[in-house]
ZAMARGU-4260 file (C-alpha; in steps of 0.2 Angstrom, whole numbers, plus 5000, padded with zeros to 4 digits):
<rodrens>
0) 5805/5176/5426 | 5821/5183/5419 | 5837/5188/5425 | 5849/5203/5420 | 5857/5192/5405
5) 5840/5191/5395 | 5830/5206/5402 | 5825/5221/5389 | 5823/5237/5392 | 5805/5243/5394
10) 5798/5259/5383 | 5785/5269/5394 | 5776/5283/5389 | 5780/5293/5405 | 5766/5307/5409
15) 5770/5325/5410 | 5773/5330/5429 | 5757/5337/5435 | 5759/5358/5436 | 5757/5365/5455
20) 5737/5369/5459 | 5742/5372/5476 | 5756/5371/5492 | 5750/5363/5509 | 5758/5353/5523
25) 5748/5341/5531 | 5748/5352/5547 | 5739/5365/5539 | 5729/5352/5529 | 5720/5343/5544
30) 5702/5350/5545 | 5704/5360/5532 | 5695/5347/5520 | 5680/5358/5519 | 5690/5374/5509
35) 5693/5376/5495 | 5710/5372/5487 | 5714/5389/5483 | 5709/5392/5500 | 5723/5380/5507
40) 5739/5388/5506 | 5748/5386/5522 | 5759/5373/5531 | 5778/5370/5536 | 5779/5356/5521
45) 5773/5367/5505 | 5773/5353/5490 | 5777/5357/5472 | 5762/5347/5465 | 5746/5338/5476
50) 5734/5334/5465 | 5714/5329/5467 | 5712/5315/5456 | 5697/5314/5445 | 5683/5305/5455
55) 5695/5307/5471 | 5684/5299/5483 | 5681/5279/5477 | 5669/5267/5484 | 5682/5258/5496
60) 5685/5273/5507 | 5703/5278/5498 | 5704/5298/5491 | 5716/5296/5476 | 5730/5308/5476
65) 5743/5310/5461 | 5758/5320/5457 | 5757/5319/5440 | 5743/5322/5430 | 5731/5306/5427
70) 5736/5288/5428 | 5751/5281/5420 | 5745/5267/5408 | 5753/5250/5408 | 5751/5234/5399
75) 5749/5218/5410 | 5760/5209/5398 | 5773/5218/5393 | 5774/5224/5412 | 5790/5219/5425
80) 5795/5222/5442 | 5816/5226/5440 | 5823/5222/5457 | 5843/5225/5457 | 5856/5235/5465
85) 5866/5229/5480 | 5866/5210/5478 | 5871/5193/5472 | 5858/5192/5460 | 5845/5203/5450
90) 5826/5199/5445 | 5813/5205/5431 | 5798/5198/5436 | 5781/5198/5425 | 5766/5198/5434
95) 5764/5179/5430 | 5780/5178/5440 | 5773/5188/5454 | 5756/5179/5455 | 5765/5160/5457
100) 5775/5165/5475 | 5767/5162/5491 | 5754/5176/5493 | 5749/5185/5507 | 5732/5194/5516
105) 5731/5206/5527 | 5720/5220/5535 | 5727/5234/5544 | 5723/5252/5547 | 5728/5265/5533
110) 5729/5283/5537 | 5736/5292/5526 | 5746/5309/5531 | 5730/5322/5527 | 5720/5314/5542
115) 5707/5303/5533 | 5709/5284/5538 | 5702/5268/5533 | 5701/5256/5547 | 5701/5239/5541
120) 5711/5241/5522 | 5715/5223/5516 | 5728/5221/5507 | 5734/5206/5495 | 5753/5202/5489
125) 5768/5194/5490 | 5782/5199/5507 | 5795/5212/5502 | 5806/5202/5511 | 5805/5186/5501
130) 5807/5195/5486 | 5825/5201/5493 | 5829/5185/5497 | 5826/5179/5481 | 5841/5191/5474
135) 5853/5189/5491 | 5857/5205/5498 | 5875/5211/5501 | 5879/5215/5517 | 5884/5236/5513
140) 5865/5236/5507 | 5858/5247/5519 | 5839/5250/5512 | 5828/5248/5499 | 5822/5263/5483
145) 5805/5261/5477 | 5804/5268/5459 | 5784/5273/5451 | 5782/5272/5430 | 5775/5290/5434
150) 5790/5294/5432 | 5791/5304/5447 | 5788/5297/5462 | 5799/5290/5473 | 5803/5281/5491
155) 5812/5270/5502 | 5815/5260/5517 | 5829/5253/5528 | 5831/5238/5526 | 5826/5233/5542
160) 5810/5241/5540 | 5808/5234/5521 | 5810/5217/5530 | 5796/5217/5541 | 5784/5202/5539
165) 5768/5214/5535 | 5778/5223/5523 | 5770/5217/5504 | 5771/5222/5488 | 5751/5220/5484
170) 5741/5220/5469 | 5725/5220/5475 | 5715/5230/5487 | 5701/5222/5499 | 5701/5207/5488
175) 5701/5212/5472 | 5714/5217/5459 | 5719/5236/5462 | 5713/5248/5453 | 5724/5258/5441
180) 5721/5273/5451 | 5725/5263/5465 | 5744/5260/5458 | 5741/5243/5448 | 5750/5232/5447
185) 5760/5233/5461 | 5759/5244/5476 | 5772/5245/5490 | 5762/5243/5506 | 5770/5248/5524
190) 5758/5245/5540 | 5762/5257/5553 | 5765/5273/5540 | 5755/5286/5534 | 5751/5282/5516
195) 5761/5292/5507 | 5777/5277/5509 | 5765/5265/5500 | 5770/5271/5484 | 5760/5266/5467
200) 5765/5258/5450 | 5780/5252/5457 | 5791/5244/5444 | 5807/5244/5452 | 5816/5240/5469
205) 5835/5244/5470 | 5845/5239/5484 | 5857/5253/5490 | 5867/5257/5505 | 5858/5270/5513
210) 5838/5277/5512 | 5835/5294/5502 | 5823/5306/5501 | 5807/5302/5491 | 5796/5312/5482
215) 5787/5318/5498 | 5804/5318/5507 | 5809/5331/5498 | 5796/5339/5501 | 5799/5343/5522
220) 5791/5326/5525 | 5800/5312/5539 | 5809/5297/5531 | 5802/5288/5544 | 5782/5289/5543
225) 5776/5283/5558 | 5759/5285/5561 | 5756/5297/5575 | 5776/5299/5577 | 5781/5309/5562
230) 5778/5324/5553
</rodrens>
């Protein structure tokens, strides 16, 4: 573990942002699964990128989606969670790090915004909220920013909702290590929301004052992705 006087700067080979294949809301998406993708082209929440990943469908019951092309590569070693922003203190954790605090298993229902589900996901990592402990909040910090090493992706949380208890930052997925298409190392799990807020690759956690707009955000998609109450 190290703090912000001894931390370096990681060099990530960042992949190019996936070129748009098609626009569709998740509206216009449900039962559409059986068209085409060029078929698809409807919807309130037209997207810039949605993309199929190779071998979508994997053995767990998860269709991997991306936004960039492929799966950004990492190296277990050299790898570090930066969690900074509004607080007393700041972290740069290595997965060693993440592995020794007090772990947590959980299953819960995944659905994620298209319509598909997986009823009983199990999920295994360490609270979000004993990870903000750690670096001591300041009172103005109003919600928590989820960076990707895609590059591209982003999210966030108030900070009420980043403190749940069933909020995790997992790295591994019904009881083994995640996957890289499944966002290894880390992977911000949220019960209750559709999967887009469970962002992948995470390497960084920034306390601010106030949530933004994420990737799908931006995109026409609720801050708050309640499962049957948004979007």
């Amino acid at each position: 573990m190290t703090t912000d006087a001894d931390a370096s700067q990681q060099q990530r080979r960042i992949p190019e942002p996936y070129r748009p294949v098609f626009r569709v809301g998740r509206a216009a998406f449900l039962g559409l699964s059986g068209l085409s993708a060029a078929a698809i082209f409807l919807g309130k929440h037209s997207v810039p990128s949605f993309n199929f990943a190779p071998g979508a469908a994997s053995a767990n019951g998860f269709t991997i989606y991306t936004v960039v092309r492929g799966y950004p590569a990492f190296h277990p070693d050299s790898y570090r969670l930066r969690v900074d922003g509004l607080a007393q203190g700041s972290l740069n954790l290595s997965m060693a790090d993440i592995l020794r605090l007090p772990a947590v298993r959980e299953k819960r229902f995944y659905q994620c915004v298209t319509g598909w589900t997986v009823p009983d996901a199990t999920w295994t990592g360490v609270r979000l909220s004993h990870i903000l402990d750690m670096v001591k909040p300041h009172s103005n910090a109003g919600a928590v920013k989820f960076y990707s090493f895609d590059g591209v992706y982003t999210e966030s949380l108030t900070m009420a909702q980043a403190r749940e208890s069933d909020v995790l930052l997992a790295y591994k997925l019904m009881d083994k290590p995640l996957s890289q298409a499944q966002g290894a190392p880390l992977r911000l799990v949220v019960p209750g929301m559709y999967g887009y807020k469970f962002a992948k690759w995470v390497n960084r956690v920034e306390l601010i004052d106030k949530p933004i707009d994420g990737y799908w955000e931006m995109n026409g998609y609720d801050r708050d992705a309640y499962i049957g109450r948004s979007n």
